[in-house]
C-alpha positions in Angstrom: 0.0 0.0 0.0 1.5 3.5 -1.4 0.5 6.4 1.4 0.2 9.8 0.2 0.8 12.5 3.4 -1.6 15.7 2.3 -0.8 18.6 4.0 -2.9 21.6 3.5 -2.7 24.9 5.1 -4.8 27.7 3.9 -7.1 29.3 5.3 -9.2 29.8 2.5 -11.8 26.4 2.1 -12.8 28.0 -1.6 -11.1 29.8 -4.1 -8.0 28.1 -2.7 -5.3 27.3 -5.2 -2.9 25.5 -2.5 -6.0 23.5 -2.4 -7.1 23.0 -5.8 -3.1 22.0 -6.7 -3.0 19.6 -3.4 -6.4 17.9 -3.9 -5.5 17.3 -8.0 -2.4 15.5 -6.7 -4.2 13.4 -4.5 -6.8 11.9 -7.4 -3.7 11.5 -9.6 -2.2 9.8 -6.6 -4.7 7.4 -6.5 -5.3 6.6 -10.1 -1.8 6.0 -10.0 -2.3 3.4 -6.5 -5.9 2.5 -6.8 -5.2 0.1 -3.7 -3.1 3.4 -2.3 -3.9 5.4 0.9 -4.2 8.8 1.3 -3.5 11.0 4.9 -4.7 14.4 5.2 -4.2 16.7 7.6 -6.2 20.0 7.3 -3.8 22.4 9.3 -5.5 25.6 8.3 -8.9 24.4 9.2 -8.0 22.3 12.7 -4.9 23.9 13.9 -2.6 22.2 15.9 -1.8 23.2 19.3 1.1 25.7 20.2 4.2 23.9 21.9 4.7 25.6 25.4 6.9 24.7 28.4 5.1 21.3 29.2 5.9 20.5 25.2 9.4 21.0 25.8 10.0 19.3 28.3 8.2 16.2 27.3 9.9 16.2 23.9 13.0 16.4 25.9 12.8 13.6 28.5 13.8 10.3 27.8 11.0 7.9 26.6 11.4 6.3 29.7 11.3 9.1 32.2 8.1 10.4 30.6 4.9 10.9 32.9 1.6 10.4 31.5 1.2 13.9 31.6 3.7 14.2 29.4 2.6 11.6 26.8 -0.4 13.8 27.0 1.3 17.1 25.7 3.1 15.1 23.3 -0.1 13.1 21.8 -0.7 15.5 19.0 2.9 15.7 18.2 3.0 12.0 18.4 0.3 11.8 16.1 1.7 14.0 13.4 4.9 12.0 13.7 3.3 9.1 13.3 1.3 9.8 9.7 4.9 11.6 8.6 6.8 8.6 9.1 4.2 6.2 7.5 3.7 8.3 4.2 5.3 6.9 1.1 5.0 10.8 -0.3 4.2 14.1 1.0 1.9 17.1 -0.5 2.2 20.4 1.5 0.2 23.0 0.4 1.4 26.3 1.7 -0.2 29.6 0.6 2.3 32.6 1.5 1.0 35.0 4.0 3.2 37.8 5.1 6.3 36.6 3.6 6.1 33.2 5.5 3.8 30.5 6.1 0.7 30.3 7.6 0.5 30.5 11.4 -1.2 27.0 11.8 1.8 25.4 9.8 4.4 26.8 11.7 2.5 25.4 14.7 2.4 21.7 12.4 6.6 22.5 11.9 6.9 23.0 15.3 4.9 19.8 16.4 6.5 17.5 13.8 10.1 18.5 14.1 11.3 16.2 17.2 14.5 15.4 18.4 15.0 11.4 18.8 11.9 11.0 16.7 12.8 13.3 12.9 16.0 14.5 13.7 18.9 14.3 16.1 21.9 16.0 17.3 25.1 15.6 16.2 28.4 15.7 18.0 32.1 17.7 16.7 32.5 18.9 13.7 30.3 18.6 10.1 26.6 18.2 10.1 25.1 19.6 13.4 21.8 17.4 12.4 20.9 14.1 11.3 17.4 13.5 9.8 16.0 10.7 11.0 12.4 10.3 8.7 14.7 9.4 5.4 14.0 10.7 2.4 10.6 10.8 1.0 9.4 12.2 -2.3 8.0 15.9 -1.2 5.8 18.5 -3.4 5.9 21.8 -2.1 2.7 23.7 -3.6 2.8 27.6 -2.4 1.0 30.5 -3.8 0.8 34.1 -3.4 -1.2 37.4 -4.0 1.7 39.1 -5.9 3.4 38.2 -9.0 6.5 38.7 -7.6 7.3 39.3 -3.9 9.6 42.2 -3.9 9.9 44.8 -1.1 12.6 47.6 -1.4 15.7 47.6 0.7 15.0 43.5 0.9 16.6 42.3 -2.2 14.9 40.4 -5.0 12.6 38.3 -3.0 11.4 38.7 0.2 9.5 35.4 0.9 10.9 33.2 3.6 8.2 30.7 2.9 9.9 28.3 0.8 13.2 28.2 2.3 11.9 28.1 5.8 9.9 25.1 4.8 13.1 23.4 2.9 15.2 23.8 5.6 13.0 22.2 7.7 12.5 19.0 5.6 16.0 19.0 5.5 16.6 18.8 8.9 14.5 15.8 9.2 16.2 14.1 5.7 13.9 15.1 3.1 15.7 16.2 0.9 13.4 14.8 -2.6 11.7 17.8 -3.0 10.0 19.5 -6.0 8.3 23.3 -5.7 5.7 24.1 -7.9 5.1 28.2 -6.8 1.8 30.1 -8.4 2.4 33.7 -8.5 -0.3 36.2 -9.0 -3.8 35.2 -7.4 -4.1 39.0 -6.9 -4.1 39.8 -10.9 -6.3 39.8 -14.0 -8.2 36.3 -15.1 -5.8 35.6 -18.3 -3.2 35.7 -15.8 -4.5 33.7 -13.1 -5.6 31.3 -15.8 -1.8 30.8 -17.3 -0.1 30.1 -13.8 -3.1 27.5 -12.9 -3.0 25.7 -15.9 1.5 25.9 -15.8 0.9 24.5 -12.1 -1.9 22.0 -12.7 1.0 20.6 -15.5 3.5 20.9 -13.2 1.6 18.7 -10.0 0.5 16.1 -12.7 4.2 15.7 -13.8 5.3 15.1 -10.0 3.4 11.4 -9.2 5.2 9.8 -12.4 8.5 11.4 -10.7 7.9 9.7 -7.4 6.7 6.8 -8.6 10.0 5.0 -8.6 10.5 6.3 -5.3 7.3 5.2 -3.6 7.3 2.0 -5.8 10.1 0.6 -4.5 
Protein backbone atom coordinates (compact mmCIF):
# COMPACT_ATOMS: atom_id res chain seq x y z
CA UNK A 1 0.00 0.00 0.00
CA UNK A 2 1.50 3.48 -1.44
CA UNK A 3 0.48 6.38 1.44
CA UNK A 4 0.22 9.82 0.23
CA UNK A 5 0.82 12.55 3.37
CA UNK A 6 -1.57 15.74 2.28
CA UNK A 7 -0.81 18.65 4.04
CA UNK A 8 -2.94 21.59 3.52
CA UNK A 9 -2.73 24.89 5.10
CA UNK A 10 -4.79 27.66 3.92
CA UNK A 11 -7.09 29.29 5.35
CA UNK A 12 -9.24 29.84 2.45
CA UNK A 13 -11.77 26.36 2.08
CA UNK A 14 -12.81 27.96 -1.55
CA UNK A 15 -11.10 29.82 -4.05
CA UNK A 16 -7.99 28.09 -2.67
CA UNK A 17 -5.33 27.35 -5.24
CA UNK A 18 -2.88 25.53 -2.48
CA UNK A 19 -6.05 23.52 -2.35
CA UNK A 20 -7.13 22.95 -5.79
CA UNK A 21 -3.11 21.98 -6.67
CA UNK A 22 -3.03 19.59 -3.44
CA UNK A 23 -6.39 17.86 -3.90
CA UNK A 24 -5.45 17.30 -8.03
CA UNK A 25 -2.37 15.46 -6.68
CA UNK A 26 -4.16 13.45 -4.50
CA UNK A 27 -6.83 11.92 -7.36
CA UNK A 28 -3.75 11.51 -9.61
CA UNK A 29 -2.23 9.79 -6.64
CA UNK A 30 -4.71 7.36 -6.51
CA UNK A 31 -5.29 6.59 -10.07
CA UNK A 32 -1.83 6.02 -10.01
CA UNK A 33 -2.31 3.44 -6.51
CA UNK A 34 -5.89 2.53 -6.81
CA UNK A 35 -5.21 0.12 -3.71
CA UNK A 36 -3.09 3.36 -2.34
CA UNK A 37 -3.94 5.44 0.94
CA UNK A 38 -4.15 8.82 1.33
CA UNK A 39 -3.54 10.99 4.95
CA UNK A 40 -4.71 14.41 5.19
CA UNK A 41 -4.22 16.72 7.58
CA UNK A 42 -6.16 20.01 7.30
CA UNK A 43 -3.81 22.37 9.31
CA UNK A 44 -5.49 25.58 8.27
CA UNK A 45 -8.93 24.44 9.22
CA UNK A 46 -8.03 22.30 12.67
CA UNK A 47 -4.88 23.94 13.88
CA UNK A 48 -2.57 22.20 15.94
CA UNK A 49 -1.77 23.22 19.28
CA UNK A 50 1.07 25.73 20.15
CA UNK A 51 4.17 23.94 21.87
CA UNK A 52 4.69 25.63 25.41
CA UNK A 53 6.88 24.73 28.39
CA UNK A 54 5.05 21.26 29.18
CA UNK A 55 5.86 20.51 25.17
CA UNK A 56 9.39 21.05 25.77
CA UNK A 57 10.04 19.32 28.33
CA UNK A 58 8.18 16.18 27.29
CA UNK A 59 9.90 16.15 23.93
CA UNK A 60 13.03 16.37 25.91
CA UNK A 61 12.81 13.58 28.55
CA UNK A 62 13.78 10.34 27.84
CA UNK A 63 11.01 7.93 26.55
CA UNK A 64 11.44 6.34 29.75
CA UNK A 65 11.34 9.12 32.21
CA UNK A 66 8.08 10.42 30.59
CA UNK A 67 4.94 10.93 32.95
CA UNK A 68 1.61 10.35 31.46
CA UNK A 69 1.22 13.87 31.57
CA UNK A 70 3.73 14.16 29.44
CA UNK A 71 2.59 11.58 26.84
CA UNK A 72 -0.42 13.79 26.96
CA UNK A 73 1.26 17.08 25.75
CA UNK A 74 3.10 15.09 23.26
CA UNK A 75 -0.06 13.10 21.81
CA UNK A 76 -0.72 15.54 18.97
CA UNK A 77 2.86 15.75 18.19
CA UNK A 78 2.95 11.98 18.38
CA UNK A 79 0.35 11.82 16.06
CA UNK A 80 1.66 14.05 13.40
CA UNK A 81 4.89 12.03 13.69
CA UNK A 82 3.30 9.15 13.34
CA UNK A 83 1.31 9.82 9.66
CA UNK A 84 4.85 11.62 8.62
CA UNK A 85 6.76 8.55 9.10
CA UNK A 86 4.24 6.22 7.54
CA UNK A 87 3.72 8.34 4.21
CA UNK A 88 5.35 6.95 1.07
CA UNK A 89 4.98 10.84 -0.29
CA UNK A 90 4.18 14.12 0.96
CA UNK A 91 1.89 17.10 -0.51
CA UNK A 92 2.18 20.36 1.53
CA UNK A 93 0.23 23.04 0.37
CA UNK A 94 1.36 26.35 1.69
CA UNK A 95 -0.20 29.63 0.62
CA UNK A 96 2.28 32.62 1.52
CA UNK A 97 1.01 35.03 3.98
CA UNK A 98 3.25 37.84 5.09
CA UNK A 99 6.32 36.60 3.63
CA UNK A 100 6.15 33.17 5.46
CA UNK A 101 3.81 30.47 6.06
CA UNK A 102 0.69 30.32 7.58
CA UNK A 103 0.55 30.47 11.38
CA UNK A 104 -1.17 27.03 11.82
CA UNK A 105 1.84 25.42 9.75
CA UNK A 106 4.42 26.80 11.66
CA UNK A 107 2.47 25.43 14.69
CA UNK A 108 2.44 21.72 12.42
CA UNK A 109 6.55 22.48 11.90
CA UNK A 110 6.89 23.05 15.32
CA UNK A 111 4.92 19.83 16.45
CA UNK A 112 6.51 17.48 13.84
CA UNK A 113 10.10 18.53 14.09
CA UNK A 114 11.33 16.19 17.23
CA UNK A 115 14.54 15.40 18.44
CA UNK A 116 15.00 11.40 18.83
CA UNK A 117 11.93 10.98 16.73
CA UNK A 118 12.83 13.31 12.94
CA UNK A 119 16.04 14.54 13.74
CA UNK A 120 18.87 14.28 16.12
CA UNK A 121 21.91 16.02 17.31
CA UNK A 122 25.13 15.62 16.24
CA UNK A 123 28.37 15.74 18.00
CA UNK A 124 32.07 17.66 16.67
CA UNK A 125 32.47 18.92 13.72
CA UNK A 126 30.28 18.55 10.15
CA UNK A 127 26.56 18.17 10.09
CA UNK A 128 25.13 19.62 13.35
CA UNK A 129 21.81 17.39 12.43
CA UNK A 130 20.88 14.10 11.33
CA UNK A 131 17.43 13.51 9.82
CA UNK A 132 15.95 10.66 10.99
CA UNK A 133 12.41 10.33 8.73
CA UNK A 134 14.67 9.37 5.37
CA UNK A 135 14.02 10.71 2.44
CA UNK A 136 10.61 10.83 1.00
CA UNK A 137 9.36 12.25 -2.31
CA UNK A 138 8.05 15.87 -1.22
CA UNK A 139 5.82 18.51 -3.40
CA UNK A 140 5.88 21.78 -2.13
CA UNK A 141 2.72 23.69 -3.59
CA UNK A 142 2.85 27.62 -2.43
CA UNK A 143 1.04 30.54 -3.81
CA UNK A 144 0.80 34.12 -3.35
CA UNK A 145 -1.20 37.35 -4.04
CA UNK A 146 1.67 39.09 -5.89
CA UNK A 147 3.39 38.19 -9.01
CA UNK A 148 6.55 38.72 -7.58
CA UNK A 149 7.25 39.28 -3.87
CA UNK A 150 9.57 42.17 -3.89
CA UNK A 151 9.86 44.83 -1.07
CA UNK A 152 12.64 47.63 -1.35
CA UNK A 153 15.74 47.64 0.71
CA UNK A 154 15.00 43.49 0.93
CA UNK A 155 16.58 42.26 -2.21
CA UNK A 156 14.92 40.36 -4.96
CA UNK A 157 12.63 38.31 -3.00
CA UNK A 158 11.36 38.68 0.25
CA UNK A 159 9.47 35.43 0.87
CA UNK A 160 10.92 33.22 3.57
CA UNK A 161 8.17 30.68 2.87
CA UNK A 162 9.94 28.35 0.83
CA UNK A 163 13.24 28.25 2.28
CA UNK A 164 11.85 28.09 5.78
CA UNK A 165 9.93 25.07 4.81
CA UNK A 166 13.14 23.35 2.86
CA UNK A 167 15.20 23.80 5.57
CA UNK A 168 12.95 22.22 7.73
CA UNK A 169 12.49 19.02 5.59
CA UNK A 170 16.03 18.95 5.45
CA UNK A 171 16.56 18.80 8.95
CA UNK A 172 14.50 15.77 9.18
CA UNK A 173 16.24 14.15 5.70
CA UNK A 174 13.90 15.06 3.08
CA UNK A 175 15.75 16.22 0.91
CA UNK A 176 13.42 14.80 -2.62
CA UNK A 177 11.65 17.79 -2.98
CA UNK A 178 9.98 19.49 -6.01
CA UNK A 179 8.33 23.28 -5.69
CA UNK A 180 5.75 24.07 -7.88
CA UNK A 181 5.08 28.16 -6.81
CA UNK A 182 1.81 30.06 -8.42
CA UNK A 183 2.36 33.66 -8.48
CA UNK A 184 -0.30 36.17 -8.96
CA UNK A 185 -3.85 35.23 -7.36
CA UNK A 186 -4.12 39.01 -6.88
CA UNK A 187 -4.09 39.83 -10.87
CA UNK A 188 -6.32 39.76 -13.96
CA UNK A 189 -8.16 36.30 -15.13
CA UNK A 190 -5.76 35.63 -18.32
CA UNK A 191 -3.18 35.71 -15.76
CA UNK A 192 -4.49 33.73 -13.11
CA UNK A 193 -5.60 31.30 -15.82
CA UNK A 194 -1.75 30.82 -17.27
CA UNK A 195 -0.15 30.12 -13.83
CA UNK A 196 -3.08 27.54 -12.92
CA UNK A 197 -3.05 25.65 -15.89
CA UNK A 198 1.45 25.92 -15.77
CA UNK A 199 0.90 24.52 -12.15
CA UNK A 200 -1.87 21.98 -12.66
CA UNK A 201 1.01 20.58 -15.48
CA UNK A 202 3.50 20.85 -13.18
CA UNK A 203 1.64 18.69 -9.96
CA UNK A 204 0.50 16.15 -12.69
CA UNK A 205 4.19 15.72 -13.78
CA UNK A 206 5.32 15.11 -10.01
CA UNK A 207 3.44 11.43 -9.24
CA UNK A 208 5.23 9.81 -12.35
CA UNK A 209 8.55 11.44 -10.74
CA UNK A 210 7.88 9.72 -7.43
CA UNK A 211 6.73 6.80 -8.62
CA UNK A 212 9.96 5.02 -8.62
CA UNK A 213 10.47 6.33 -5.35
CA UNK A 214 7.28 5.17 -3.62
CA UNK A 215 7.30 2.02 -5.78
CA UNK A 216 10.13 0.62 -4.47
Amino acid sequence: MKTLLVIDSSARVSRSITRHLTRRVAENWIRRFPAGRLLHVDVGQDPPPAIDEKWIAAAYAPQAERTPEMGAALAASDRYVDQLLAADAIVIGAPLYNFGMPAPLKAYVEQIVRVGRTFDFNGGEGDSYTGLVGDKPTLLVTASGAASVVIGGLGTDATHLEPQLLTMLRLMGIRDVTTVAFRGQQLDAAHIARELAAAERAVDAWPAAAVSVAAA
